[in-house]
C-alpha positions as CSV (number, residue, x, y, z in Angstrom):
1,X,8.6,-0.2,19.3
2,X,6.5,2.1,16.6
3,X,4.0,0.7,14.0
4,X,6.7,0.3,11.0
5,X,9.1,-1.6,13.7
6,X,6.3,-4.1,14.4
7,X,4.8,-4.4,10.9
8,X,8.9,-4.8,9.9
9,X,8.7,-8.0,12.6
10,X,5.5,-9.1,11.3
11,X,6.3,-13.0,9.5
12,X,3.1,-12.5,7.4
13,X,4.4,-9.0,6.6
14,X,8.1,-9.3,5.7
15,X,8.2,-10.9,2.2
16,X,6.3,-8.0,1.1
17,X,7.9,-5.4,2.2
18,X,9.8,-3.8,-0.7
19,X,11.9,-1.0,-1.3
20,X,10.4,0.2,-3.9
21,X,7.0,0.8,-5.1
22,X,6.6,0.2,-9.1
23,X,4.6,-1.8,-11.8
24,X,4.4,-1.6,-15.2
25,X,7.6,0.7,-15.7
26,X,6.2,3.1,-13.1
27,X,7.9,4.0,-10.1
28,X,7.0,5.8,-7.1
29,X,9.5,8.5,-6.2
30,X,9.6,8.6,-2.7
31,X,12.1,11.7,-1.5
32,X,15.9,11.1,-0.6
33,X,14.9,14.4,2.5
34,X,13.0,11.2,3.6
35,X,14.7,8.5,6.3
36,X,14.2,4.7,4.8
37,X,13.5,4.1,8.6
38,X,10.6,6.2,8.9
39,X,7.9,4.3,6.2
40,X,8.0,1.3,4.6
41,X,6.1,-0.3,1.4
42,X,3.9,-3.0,1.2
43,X,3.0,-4.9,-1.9
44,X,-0.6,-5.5,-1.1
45,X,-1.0,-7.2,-4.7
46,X,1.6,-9.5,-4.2
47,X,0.2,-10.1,-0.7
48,X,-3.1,-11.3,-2.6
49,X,-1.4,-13.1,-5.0
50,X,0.2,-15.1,-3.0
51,X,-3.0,-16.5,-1.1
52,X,-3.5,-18.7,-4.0
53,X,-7.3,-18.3,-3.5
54,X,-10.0,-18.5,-6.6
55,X,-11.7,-16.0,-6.0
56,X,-8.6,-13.6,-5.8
57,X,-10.0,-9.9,-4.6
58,X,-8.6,-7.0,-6.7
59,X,-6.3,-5.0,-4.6
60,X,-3.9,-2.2,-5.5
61,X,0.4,-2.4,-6.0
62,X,1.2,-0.7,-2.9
63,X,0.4,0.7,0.7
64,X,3.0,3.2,1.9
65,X,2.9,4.0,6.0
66,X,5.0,6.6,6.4
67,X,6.0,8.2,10.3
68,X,5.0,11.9,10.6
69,X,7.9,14.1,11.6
70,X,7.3,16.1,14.8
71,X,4.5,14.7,15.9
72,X,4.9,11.0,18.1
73,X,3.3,7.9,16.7
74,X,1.7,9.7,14.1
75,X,1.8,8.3,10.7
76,X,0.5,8.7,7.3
77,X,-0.4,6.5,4.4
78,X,-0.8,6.0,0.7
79,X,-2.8,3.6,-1.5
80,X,-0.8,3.0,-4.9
81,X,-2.0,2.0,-8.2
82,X,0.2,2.0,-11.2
83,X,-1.4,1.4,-14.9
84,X,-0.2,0.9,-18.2
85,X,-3.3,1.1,-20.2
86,X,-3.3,2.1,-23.9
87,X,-5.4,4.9,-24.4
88,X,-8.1,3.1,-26.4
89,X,-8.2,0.6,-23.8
90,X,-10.3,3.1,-21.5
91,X,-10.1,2.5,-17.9
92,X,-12.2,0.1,-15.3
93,X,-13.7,2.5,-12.7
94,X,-15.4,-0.2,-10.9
95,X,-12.1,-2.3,-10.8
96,X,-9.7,0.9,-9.0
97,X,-12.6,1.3,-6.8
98,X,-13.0,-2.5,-5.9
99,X,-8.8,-2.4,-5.7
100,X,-8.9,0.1,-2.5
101,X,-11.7,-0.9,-1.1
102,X,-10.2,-4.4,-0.9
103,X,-7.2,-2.7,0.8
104,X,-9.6,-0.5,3.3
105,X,-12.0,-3.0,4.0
106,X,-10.2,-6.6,3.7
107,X,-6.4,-5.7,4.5
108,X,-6.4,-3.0,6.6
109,X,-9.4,-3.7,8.8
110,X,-9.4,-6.9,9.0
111,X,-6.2,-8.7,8.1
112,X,-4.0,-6.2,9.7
113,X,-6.0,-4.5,11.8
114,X,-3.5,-4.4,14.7
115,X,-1.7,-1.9,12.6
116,X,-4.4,0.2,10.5
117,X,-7.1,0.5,13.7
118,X,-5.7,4.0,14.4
119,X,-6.1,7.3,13.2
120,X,-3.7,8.7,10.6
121,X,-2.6,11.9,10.4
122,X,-3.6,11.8,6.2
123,X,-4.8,9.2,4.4
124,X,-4.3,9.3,0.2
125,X,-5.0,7.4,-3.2
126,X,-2.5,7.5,-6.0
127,X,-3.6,6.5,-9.6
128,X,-0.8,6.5,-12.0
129,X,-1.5,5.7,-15.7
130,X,0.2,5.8,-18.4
């Protein structure tokens, strides 16, 4: 069974696996060349939000694993952050840096490790604003 087959399976997992990555009108085009069966998104947000804690760490809208072609058990992935800021709002560095950290440190490495302790074939950060 590969890694999105078992994160697929995982009860903790499955109510936050979407098929589709947006927030705040934004949507992540992911390619129709690309099978649905080789990645998955997670809504690492909602995963958060969901914990019902105080203290609620910020975290970003989506992780997307997706399988390399070619190349066995290979994978990549991509940290998603979609914001609808006014332009004289500015932007919260500190916050998008505290969202994927979060996601690196807290849900990858420790949460989930069983899936993320691996090497990836490319790891990258999406900020959408508009």
């Amino acid at each position: 069974m590969n890694l999105l087959e078992r994160i697929r399976q995982d009860a903790d997992l499955q109510p936050f696996i979407v098929g589709t990555c947006d927030e705040n009108d934004i949507s992540v085009l992911i390619s129709d060349k690309i099978d649905k069966e080789d990645y998955l998104i997670i809504k690492v947000d909602n995963y958060y939000n969901n914990l019902n804690i105080e203290n609620r760490p910020a975290s970003p809208d989506c992780l997307i694993i997706q399988k390399c072609k070619g190349v066995i058990e290979s994978y990549a992935i991509a940290l998603v952050e979609l914001k609808g800021i006014e332009t004289t709002q500015g932007f919260d560095l500190d916050n998008m840096s505290q969202k994927f950290t979060t996601c690196f440190e807290d849900f990858m490495s420790k949460l989930f490790s069983k899936y993320f302790d691996r090497d990836f074939n490319r790891i990258e950060l999406f900020l959408s604003v508009i």
